[in-house]
Structures are given as structure tokens and as C-alpha cells.
CHARMM internal coordinates of N, CA and C (Angstrom, degrees):
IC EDIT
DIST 1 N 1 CA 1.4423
DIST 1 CA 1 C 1.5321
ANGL 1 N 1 CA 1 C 107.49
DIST 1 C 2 N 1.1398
ANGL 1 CA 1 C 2 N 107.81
DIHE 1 N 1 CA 1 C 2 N 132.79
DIST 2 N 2 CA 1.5398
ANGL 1 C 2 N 2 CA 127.47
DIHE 1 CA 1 C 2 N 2 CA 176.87
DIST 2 CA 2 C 1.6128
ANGL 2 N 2 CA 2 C 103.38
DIHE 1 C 2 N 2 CA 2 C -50.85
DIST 2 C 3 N 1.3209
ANGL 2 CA 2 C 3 N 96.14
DIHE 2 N 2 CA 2 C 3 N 140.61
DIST 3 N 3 CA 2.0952
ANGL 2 C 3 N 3 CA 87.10
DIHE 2 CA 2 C 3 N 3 CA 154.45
DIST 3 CA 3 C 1.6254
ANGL 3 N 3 CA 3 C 125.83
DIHE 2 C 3 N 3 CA 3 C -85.66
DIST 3 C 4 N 1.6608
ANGL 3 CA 3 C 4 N 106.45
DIHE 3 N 3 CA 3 C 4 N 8.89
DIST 4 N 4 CA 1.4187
ANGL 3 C 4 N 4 CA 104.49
DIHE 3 CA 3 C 4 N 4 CA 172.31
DIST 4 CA 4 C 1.9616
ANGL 4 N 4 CA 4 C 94.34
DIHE 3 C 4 N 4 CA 4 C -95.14
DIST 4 C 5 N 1.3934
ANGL 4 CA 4 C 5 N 118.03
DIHE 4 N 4 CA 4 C 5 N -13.19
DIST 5 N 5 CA 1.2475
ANGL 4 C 5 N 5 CA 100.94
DIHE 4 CA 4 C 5 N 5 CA -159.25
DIST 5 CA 5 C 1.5725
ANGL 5 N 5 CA 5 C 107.29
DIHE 4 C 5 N 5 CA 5 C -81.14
DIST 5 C 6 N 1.7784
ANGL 5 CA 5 C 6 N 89.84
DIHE 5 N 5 CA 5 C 6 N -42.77
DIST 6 N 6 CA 1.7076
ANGL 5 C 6 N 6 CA 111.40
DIHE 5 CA 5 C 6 N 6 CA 173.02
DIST 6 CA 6 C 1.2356
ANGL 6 N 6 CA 6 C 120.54
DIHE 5 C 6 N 6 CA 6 C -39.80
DIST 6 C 7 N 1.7964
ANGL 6 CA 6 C 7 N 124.93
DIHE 6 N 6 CA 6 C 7 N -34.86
DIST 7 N 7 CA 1.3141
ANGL 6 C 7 N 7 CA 125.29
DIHE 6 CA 6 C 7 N 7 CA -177.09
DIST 7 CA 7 C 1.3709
ANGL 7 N 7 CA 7 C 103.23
DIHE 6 C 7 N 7 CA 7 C -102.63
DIST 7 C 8 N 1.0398
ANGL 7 CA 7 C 8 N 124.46
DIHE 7 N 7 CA 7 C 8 N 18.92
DIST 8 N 8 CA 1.3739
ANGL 7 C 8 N 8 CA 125.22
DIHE 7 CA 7 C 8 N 8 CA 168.28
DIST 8 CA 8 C 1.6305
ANGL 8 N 8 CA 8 C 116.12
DIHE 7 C 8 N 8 CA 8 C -101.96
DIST 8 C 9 N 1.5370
ANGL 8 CA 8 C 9 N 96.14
DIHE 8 N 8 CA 8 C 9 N -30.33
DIST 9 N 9 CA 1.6705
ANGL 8 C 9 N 9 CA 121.02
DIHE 8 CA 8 C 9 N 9 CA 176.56
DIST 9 CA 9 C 1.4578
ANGL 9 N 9 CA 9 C 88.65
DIHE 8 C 9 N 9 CA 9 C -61.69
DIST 9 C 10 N 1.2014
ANGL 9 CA 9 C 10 N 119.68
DIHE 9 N 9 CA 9 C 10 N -60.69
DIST 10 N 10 CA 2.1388
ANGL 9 C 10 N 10 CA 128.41
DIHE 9 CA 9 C 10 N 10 CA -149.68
DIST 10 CA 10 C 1.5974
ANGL 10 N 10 CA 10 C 89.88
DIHE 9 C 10 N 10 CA 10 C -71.63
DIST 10 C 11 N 1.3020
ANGL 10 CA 10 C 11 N 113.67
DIHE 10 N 10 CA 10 C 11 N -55.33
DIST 11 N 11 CA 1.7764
ANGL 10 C 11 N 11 CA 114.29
DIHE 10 CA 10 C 11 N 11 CA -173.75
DIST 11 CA 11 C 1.7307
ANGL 11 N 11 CA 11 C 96.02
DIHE 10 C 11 N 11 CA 11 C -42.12
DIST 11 C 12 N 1.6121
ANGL 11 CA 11 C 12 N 119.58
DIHE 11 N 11 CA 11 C 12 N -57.29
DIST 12 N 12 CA 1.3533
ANGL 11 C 12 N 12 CA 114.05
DIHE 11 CA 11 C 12 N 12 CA -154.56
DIST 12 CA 12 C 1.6125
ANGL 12 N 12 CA 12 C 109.22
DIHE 11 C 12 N 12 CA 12 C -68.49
DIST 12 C 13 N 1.7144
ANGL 12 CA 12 C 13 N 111.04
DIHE 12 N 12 CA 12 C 13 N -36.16
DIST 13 N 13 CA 1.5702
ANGL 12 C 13 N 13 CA 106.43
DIHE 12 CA 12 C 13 N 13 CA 176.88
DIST 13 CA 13 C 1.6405
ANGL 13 N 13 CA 13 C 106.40
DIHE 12 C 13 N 13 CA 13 C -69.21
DIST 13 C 14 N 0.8068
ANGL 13 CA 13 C 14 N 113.90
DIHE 13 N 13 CA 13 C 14 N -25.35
DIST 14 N 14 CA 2.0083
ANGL 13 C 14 N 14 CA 120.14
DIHE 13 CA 13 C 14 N 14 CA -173.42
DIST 14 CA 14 C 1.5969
ANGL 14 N 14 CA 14 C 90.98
DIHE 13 C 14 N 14 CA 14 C -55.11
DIST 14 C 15 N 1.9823
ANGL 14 CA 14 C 15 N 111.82
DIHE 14 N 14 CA 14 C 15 N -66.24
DIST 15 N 15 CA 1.1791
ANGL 14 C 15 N 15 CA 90.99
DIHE 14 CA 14 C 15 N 15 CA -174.73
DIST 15 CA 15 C 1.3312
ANGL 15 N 15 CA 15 C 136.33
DIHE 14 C 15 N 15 CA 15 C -85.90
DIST 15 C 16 N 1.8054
ANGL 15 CA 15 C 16 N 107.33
DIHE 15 N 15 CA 15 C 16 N 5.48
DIST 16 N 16 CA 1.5106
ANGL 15 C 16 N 16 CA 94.71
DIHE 15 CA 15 C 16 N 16 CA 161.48
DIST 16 CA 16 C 1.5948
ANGL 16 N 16 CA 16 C 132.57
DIHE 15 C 16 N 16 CA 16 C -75.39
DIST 16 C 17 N 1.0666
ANGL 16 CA 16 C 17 N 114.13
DIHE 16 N 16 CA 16 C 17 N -22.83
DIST 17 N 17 CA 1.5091
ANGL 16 C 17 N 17 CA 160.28
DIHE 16 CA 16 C 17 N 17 CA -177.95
DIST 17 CA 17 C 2.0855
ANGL 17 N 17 CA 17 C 75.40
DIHE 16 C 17 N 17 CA 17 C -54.46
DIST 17 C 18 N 1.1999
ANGL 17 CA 17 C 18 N 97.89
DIHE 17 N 17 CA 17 C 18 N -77.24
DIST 18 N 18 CA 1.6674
ANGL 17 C 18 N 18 CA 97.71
DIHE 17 CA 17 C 18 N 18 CA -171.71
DIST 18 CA 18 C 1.2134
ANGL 18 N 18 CA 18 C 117.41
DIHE 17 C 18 N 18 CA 18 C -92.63
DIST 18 C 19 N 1.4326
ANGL 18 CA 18 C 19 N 132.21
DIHE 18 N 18 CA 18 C 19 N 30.41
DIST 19 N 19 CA 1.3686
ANGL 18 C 19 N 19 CA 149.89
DIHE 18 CA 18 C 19 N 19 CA 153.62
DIST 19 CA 19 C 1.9866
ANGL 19 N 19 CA 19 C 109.67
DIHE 18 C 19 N 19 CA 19 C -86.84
DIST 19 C 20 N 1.3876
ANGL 19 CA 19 C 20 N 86.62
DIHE 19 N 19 CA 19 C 20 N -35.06
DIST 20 N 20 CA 2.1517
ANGL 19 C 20 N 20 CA 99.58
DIHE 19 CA 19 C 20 N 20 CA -166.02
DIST 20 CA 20 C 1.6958
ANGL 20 N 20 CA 20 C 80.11
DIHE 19 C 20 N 20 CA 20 C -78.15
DIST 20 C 21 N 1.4850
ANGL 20 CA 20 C 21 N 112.36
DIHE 20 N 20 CA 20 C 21 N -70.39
DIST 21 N 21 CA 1.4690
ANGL 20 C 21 N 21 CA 103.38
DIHE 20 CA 20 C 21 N 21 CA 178.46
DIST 21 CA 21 C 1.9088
ANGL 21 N 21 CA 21 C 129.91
DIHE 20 C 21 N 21 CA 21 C -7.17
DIST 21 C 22 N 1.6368
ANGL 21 CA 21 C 22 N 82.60
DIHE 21 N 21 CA 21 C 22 N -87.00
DIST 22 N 22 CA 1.2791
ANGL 21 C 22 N 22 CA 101.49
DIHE 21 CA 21 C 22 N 22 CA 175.87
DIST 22 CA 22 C 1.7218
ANGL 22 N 22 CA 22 C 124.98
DIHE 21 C 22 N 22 CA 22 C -52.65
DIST 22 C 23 N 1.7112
ANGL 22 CA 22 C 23 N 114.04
DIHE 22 N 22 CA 22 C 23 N -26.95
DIST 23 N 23 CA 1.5630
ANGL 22 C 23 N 23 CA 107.41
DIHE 22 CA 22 C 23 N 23 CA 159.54
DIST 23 CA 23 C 1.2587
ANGL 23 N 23 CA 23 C 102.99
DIHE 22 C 23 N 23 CA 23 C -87.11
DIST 23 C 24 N 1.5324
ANGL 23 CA 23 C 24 N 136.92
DIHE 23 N 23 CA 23 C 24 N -8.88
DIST 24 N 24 CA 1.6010
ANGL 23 C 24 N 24 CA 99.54
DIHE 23 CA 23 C 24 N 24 CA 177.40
DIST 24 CA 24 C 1.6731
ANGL 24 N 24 CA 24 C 96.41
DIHE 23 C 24 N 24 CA 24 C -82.56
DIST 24 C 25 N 1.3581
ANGL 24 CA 24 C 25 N 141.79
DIHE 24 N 24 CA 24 C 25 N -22.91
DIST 25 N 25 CA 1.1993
ANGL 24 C 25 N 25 CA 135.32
DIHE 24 CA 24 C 25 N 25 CA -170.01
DIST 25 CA 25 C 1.7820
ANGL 25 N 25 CA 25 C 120.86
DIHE 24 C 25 N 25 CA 25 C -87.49
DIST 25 C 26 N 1.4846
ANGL 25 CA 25 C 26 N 95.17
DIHE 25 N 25 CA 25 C 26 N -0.21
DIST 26 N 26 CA 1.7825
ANGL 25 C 26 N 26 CA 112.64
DIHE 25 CA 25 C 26 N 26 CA 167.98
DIST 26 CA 26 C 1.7928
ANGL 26 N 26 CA 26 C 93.09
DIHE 25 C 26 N 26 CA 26 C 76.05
DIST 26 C 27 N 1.1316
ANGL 26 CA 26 C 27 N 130.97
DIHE 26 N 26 CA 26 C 27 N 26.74
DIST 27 N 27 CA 1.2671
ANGL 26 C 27 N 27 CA 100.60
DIHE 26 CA 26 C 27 N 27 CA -173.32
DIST 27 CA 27 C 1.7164
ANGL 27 N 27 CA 27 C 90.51
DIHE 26 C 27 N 27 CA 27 C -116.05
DIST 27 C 28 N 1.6055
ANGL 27 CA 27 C 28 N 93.69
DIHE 27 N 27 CA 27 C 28 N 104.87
DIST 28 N 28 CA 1.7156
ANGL 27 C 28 N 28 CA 116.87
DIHE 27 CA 27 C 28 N 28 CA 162.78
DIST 28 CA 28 C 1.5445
ANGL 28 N 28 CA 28 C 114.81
DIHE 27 C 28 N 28 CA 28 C -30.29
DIST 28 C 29 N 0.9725
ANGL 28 CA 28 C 29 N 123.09
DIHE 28 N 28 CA 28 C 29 N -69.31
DIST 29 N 29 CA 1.7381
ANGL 28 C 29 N 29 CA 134.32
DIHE 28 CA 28 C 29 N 29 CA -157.89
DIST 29 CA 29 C 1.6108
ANGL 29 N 29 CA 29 C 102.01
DIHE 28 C 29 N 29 CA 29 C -84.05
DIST 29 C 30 N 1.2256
ANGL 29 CA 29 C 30 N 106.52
DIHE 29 N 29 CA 29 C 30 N -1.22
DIST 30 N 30 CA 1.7348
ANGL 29 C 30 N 30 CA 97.45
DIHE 29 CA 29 C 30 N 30 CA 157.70
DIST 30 CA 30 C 1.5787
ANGL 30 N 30 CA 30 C 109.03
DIHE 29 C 30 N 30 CA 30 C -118.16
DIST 30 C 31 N 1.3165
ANGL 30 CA 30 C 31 N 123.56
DIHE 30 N 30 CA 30 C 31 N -24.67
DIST 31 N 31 CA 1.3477
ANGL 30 C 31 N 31 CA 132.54
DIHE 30 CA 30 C 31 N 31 CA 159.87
DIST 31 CA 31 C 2.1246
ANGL 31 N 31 CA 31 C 100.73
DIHE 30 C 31 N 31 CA 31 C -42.40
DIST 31 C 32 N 1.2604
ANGL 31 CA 31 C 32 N 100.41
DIHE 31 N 31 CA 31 C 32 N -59.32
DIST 32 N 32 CA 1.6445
ANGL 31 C 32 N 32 CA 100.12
DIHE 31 CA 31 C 32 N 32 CA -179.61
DIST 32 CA 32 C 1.5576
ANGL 32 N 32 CA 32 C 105.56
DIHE 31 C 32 N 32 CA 32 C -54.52
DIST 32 C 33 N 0.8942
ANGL 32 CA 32 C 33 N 129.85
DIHE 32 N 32 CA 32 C 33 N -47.55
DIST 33 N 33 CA 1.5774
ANGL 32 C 33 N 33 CA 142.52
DIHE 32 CA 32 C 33 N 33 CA -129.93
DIST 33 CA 33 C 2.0861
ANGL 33 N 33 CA 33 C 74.10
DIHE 32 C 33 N 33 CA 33 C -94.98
DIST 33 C 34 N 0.9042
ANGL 33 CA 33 C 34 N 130.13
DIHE 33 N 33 CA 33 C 34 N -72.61
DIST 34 N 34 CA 1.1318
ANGL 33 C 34 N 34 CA 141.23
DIHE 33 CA 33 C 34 N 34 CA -177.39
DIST 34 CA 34 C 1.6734
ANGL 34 N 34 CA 34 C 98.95
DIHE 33 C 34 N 34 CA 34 C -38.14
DIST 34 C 35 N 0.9141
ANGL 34 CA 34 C 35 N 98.95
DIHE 34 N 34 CA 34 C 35 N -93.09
DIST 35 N 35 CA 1.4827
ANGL 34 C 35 N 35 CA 97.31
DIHE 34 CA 34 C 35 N 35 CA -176.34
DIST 35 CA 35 C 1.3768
ANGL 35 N 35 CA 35 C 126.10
DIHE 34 C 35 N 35 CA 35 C -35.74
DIST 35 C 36 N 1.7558
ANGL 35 CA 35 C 36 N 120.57
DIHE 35 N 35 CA 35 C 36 N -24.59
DIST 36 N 36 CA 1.2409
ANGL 35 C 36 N 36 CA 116.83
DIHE 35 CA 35 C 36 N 36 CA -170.32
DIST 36 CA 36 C 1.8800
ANGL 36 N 36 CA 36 C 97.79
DIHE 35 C 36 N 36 CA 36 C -95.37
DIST 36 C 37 N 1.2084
ANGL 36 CA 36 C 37 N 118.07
DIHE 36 N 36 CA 36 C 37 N -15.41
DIST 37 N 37 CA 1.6383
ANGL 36 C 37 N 37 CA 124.16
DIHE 36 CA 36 C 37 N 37 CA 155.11
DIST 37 CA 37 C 1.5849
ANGL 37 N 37 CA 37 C 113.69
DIHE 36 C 37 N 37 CA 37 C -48.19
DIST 37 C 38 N 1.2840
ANGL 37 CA 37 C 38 N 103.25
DIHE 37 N 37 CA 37 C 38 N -46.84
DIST 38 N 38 CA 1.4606
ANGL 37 C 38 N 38 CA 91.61
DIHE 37 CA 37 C 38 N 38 CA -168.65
DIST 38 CA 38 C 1.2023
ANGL 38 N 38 CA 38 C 113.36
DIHE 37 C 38 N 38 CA 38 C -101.52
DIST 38 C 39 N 1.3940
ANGL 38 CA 38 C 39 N 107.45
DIHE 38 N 38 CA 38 C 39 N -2.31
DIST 39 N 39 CA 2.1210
ANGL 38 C 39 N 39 CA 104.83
DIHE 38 CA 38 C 39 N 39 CA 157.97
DIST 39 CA 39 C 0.7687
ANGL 39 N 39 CA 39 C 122.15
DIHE 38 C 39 N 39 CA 39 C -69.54
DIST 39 C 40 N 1.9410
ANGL 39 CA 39 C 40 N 112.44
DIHE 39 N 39 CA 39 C 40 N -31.66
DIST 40 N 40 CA 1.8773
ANGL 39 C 40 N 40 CA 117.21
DIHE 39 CA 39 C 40 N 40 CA 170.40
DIST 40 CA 40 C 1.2749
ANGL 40 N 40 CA 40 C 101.61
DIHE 39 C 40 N 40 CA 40 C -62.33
DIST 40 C 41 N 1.3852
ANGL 40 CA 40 C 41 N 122.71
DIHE 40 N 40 CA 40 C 41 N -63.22
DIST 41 N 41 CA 1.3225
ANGL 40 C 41 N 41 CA 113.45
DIHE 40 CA 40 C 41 N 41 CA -155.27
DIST 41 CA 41 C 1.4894
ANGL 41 N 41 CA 41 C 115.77
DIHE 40 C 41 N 41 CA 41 C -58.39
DIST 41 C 42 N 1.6401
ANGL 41 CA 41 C 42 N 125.95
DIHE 41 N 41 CA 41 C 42 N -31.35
DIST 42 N 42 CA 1.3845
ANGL 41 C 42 N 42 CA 124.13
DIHE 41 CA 41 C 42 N 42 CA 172.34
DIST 42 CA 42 C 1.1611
ANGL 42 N 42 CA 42 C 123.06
DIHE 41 C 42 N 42 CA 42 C -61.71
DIST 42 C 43 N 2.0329
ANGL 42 CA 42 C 43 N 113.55
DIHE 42 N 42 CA 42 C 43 N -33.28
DIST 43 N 43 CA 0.9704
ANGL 42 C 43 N 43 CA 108.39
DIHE 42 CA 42 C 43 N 43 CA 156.76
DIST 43 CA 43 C 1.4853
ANGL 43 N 43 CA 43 C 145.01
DIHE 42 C 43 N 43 CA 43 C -53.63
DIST 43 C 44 N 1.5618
ANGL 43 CA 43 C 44 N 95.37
DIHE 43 N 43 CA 43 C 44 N -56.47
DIST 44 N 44 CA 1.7561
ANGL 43 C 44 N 44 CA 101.58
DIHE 43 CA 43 C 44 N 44 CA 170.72
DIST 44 CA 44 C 1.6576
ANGL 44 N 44 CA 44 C 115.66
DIHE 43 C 44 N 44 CA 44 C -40.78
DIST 44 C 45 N 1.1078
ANGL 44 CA 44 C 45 N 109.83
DIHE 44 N 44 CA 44 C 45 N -38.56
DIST 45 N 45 CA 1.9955
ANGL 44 C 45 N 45 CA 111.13
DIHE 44 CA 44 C 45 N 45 CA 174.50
DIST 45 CA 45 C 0.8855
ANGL 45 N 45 CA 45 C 120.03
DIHE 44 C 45 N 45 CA 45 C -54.97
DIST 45 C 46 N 1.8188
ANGL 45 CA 45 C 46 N 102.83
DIHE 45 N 45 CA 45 C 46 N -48.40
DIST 46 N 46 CA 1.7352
ANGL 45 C 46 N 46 CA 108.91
DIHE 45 CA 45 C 46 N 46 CA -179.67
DIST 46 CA 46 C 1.7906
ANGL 46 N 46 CA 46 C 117.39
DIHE 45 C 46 N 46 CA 46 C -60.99
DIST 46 C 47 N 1.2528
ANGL 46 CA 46 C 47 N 92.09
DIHE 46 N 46 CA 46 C 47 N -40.21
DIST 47 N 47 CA 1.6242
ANGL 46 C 47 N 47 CA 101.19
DIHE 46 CA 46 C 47 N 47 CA 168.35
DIST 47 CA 47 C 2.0388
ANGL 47 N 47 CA 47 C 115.80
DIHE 46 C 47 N 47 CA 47 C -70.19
DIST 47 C 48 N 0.7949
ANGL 47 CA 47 C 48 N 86.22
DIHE 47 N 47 CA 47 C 48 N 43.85
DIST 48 N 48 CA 1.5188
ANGL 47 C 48 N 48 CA 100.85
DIHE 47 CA 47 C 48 N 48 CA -150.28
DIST 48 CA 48 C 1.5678
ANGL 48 N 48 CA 48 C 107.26
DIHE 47 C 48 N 48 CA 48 C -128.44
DIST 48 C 49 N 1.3447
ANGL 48 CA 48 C 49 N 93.69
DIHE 48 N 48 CA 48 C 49 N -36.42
DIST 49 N 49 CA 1.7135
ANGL 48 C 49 N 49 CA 117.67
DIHE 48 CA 48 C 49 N 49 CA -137.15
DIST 49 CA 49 C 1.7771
ANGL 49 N 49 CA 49 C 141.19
DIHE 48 C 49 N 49 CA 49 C 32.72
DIST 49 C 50 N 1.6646
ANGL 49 CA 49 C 50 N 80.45
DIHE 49 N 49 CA 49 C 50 N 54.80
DIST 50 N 50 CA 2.0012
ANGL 49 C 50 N 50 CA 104.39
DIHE 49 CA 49 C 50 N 50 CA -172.97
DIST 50 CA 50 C 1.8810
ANGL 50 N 50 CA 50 C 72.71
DIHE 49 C 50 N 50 CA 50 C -107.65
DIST 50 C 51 N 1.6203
ANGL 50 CA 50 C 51 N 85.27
DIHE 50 N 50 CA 50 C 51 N 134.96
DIST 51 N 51 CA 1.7993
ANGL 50 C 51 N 51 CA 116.82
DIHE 50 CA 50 C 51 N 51 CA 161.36
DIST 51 CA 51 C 1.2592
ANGL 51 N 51 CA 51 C 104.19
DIHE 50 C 51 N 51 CA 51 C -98.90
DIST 51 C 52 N 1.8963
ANGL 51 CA 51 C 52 N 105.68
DIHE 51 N 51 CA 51 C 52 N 121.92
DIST 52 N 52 CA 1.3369
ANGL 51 C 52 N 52 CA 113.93
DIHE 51 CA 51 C 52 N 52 CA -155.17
DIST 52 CA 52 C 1.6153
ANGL 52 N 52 CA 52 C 76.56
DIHE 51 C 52 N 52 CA 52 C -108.28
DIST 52 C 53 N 1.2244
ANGL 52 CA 52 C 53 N 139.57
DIHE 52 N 52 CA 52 C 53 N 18.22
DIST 53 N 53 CA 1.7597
ANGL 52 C 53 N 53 CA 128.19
DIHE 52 CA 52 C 53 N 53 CA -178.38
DIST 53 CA 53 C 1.7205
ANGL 53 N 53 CA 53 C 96.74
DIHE 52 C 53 N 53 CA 53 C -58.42
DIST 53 C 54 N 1.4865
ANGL 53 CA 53 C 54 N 95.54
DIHE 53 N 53 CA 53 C 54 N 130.28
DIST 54 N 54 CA 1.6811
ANGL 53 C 54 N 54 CA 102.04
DIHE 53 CA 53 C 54 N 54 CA 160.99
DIST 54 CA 54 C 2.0235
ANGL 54 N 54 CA 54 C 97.46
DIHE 53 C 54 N 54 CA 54 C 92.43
DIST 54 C 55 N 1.3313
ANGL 54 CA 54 C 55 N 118.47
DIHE 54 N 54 CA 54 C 55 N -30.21
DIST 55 N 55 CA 1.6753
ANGL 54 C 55 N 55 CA 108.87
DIHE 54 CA 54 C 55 N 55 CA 163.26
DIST 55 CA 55 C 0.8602
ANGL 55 N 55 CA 55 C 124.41
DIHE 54 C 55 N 55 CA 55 C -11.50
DIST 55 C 56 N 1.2127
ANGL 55 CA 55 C 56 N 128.28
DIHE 55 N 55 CA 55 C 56 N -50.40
DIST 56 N 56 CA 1.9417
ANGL 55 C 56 N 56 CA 136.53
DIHE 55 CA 55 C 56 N 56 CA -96.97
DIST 56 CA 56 C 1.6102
ANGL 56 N 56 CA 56 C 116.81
DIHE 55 C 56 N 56 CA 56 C 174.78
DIST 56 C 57 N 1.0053
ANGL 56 CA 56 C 57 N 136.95
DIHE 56 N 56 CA 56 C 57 N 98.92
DIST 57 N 57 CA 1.2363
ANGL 56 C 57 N 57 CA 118.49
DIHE 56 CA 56 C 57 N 57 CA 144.02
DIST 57 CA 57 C 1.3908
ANGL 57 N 57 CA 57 C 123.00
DIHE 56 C 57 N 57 CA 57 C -28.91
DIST 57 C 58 N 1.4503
ANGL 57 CA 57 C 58 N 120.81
DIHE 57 N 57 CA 57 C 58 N 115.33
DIST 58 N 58 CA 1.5906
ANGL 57 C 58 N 58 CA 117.44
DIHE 57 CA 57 C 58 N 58 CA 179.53
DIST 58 CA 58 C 2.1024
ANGL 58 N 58 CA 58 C 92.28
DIHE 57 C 58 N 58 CA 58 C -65.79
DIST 58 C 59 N 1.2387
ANGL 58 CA 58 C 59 N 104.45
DIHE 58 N 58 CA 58 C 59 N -43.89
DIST 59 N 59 CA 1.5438
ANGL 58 C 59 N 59 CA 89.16
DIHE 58 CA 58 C 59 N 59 CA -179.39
DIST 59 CA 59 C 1.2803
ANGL 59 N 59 CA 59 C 151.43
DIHE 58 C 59 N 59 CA 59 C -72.34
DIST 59 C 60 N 1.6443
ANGL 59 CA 59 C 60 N 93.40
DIHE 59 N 59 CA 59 C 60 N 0.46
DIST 60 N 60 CA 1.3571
ANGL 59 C 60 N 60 CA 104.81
DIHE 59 CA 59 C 60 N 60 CA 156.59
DIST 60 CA 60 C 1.5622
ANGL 60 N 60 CA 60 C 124.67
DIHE 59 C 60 N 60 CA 60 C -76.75
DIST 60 C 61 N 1.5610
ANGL 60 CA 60 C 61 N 109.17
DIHE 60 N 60 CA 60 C 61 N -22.21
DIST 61 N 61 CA 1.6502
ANGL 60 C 61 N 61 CA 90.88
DIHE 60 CA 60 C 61 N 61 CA -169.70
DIST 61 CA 61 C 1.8206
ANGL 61 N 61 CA 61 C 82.12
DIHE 60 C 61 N 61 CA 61 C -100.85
DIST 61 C 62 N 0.8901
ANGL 61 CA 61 C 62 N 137.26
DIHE 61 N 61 CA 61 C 62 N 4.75
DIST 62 N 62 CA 1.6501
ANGL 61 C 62 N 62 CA 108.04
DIHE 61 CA 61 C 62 N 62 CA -171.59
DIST 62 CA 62 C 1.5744
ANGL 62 N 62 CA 62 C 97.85
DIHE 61 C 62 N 62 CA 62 C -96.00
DIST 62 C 63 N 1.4944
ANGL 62 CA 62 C 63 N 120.32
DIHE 62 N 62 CA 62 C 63 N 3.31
DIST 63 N 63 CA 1.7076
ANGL 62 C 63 N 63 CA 117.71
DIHE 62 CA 62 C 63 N 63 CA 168.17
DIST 63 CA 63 C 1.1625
ANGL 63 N 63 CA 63 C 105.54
DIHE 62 C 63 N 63 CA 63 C -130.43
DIST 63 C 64 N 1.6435
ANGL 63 CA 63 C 64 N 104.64
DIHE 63 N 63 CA 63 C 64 N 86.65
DIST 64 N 64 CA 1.9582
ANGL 63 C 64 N 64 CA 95.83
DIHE 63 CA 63 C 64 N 64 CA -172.36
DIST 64 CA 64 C 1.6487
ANGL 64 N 64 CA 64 C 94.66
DIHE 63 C 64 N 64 CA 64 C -86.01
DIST 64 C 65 N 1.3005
ANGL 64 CA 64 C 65 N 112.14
DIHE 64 N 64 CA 64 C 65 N 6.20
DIST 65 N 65 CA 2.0691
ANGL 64 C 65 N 65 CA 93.35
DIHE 64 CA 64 C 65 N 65 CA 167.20
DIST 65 CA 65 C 1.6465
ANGL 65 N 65 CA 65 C 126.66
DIHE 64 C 65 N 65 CA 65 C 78.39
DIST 65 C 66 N 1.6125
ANGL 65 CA 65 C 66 N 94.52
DIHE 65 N 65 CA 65 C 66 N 5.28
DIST 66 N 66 CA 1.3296
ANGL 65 C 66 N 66 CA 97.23
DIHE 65 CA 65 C 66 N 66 CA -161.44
DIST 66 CA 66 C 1.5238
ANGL 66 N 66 CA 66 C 90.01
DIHE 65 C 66 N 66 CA 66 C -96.70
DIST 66 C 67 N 1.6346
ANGL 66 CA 66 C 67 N 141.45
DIHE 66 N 66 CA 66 C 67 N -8.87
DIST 67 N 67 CA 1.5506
ANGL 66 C 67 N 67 CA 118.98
DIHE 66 CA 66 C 67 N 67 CA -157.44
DIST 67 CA 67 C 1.0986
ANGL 67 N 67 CA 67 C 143.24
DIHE 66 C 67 N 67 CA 67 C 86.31
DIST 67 C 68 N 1.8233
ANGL 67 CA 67 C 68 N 105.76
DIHE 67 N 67 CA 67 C 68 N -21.22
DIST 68 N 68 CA 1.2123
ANGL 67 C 68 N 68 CA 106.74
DIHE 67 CA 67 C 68 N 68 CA -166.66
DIST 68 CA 68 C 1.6598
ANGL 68 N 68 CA 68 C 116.77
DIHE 67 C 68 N 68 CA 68 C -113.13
END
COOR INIT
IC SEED 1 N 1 CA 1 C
IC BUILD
């Protein structure tokens, strides 16, 4: 594993880490903000050509909880 991939791995647990936060504390607009971090960041890999399979719960980001 690359050391660009590794800090891409730590960025994505950092922001799930503060995605669980922010839904156990109900606050929507960081629940979004969170989740839309770690679509960039999976993205930037994919553009990358790093296989983000197994990152992520796909079911955490497809219910970011916010309503909107």
C-alpha cells in the first residue's frame, strides 16, 4: 500500500469516526458534511485507481439522515 493510499485509508476512518459522532448527537448538517467528505475522499482514490471495496459501509453513506 502506497503512502498516498494509507492516508487516504486514515482520512476515511477519521471521517467515519466523526460521521457515528455526529448521528449519535442528531446534528444533520454535520452528518451531511461528513458523509459528503468521504464520497470525495473515495472518490479521489478511485481517480487514483485505489479499490476502495470494504472502506466503507456502502450503507452508511446512502442514509446520511439528514432529510434532505
Amino acid at each position: 500500500m502506497s503512502e498516498f493510499e494509507a492516508e487516504l485509508r486514515n482520512k476515511v476512518a477519521e471521517a467515519e469516526r466523526t460521521l457515528h459522532e455526529a448521528r449519535q448527537a442528531g446534528h444533520d448538517y454535520e452528518i451531511h458534511l461528513h458523509t459528503a467528505r468521504i464520497r470525495d475522499l473515495l472518490d479521489l482514490a478511485t481517480r487514483h485507481g485505489i479499490d476502495t471495496t470494504g472502506w466503507i459501509a456502502a450503507a452508511l453513506l446512502e442514509n446520511s439522515g439528514t432529510g434532505c
